[in-house]
C-alpha positions as CSV (number, residue, x, y, z in Angstrom):
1,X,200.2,126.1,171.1
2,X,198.8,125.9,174.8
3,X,195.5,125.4,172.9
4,X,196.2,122.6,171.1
5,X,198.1,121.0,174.4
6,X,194.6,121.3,176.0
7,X,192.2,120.2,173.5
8,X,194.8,117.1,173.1
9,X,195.5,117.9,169.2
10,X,198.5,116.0,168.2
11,X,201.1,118.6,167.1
12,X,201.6,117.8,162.8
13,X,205.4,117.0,162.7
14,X,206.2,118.1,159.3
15,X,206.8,114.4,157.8
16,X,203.2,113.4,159.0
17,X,201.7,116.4,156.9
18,X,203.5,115.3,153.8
19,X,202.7,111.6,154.2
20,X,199.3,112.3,152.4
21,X,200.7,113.9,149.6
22,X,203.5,110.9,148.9
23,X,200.3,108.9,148.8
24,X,198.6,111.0,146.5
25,X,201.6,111.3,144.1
26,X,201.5,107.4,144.1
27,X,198.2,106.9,143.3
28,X,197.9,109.3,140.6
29,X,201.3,108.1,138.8
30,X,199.5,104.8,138.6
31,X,196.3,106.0,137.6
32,X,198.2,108.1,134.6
33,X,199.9,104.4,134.0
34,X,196.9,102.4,133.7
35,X,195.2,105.1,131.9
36,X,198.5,105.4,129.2
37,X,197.6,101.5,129.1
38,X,194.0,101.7,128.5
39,X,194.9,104.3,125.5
40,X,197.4,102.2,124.0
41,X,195.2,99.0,124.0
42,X,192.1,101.0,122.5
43,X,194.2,102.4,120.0
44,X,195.8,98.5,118.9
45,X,192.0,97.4,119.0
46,X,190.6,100.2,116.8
47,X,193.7,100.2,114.5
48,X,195.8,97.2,114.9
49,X,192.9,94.3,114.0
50,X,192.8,95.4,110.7
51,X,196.1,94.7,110.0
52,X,196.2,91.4,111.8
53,X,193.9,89.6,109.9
54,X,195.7,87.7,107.5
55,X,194.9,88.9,103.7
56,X,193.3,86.9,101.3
């Protein structure tokens, strides 16, 4: 602990060594979102434009 005092290394309060992690959390569950998006809208293009075309 001394060591840290004299090098002048902040001491990590627990919420600070967490913060990083909250932010990682939030960026992946809106990755995973636009991702679920992306699969949805690939799946309406491949599958969905046949059936919107009106039928002769």
């Amino acid at each position: 602990m001394s060591h840290n005092l004299i090098l002048g290394v902040p001491k990590a309060t627990p919420q600070d060594s967490l913060q990083p992690l909250q932010n990682m959390e939030i960026y992946f569950e809106c990755l995973l979102a636009i991702l679920s998006e992306l699969d949805a809208l690939s799946h309406n293009l491949t599958l969905g434009v046949q059936e919107a075309t009106p039928s002769k």
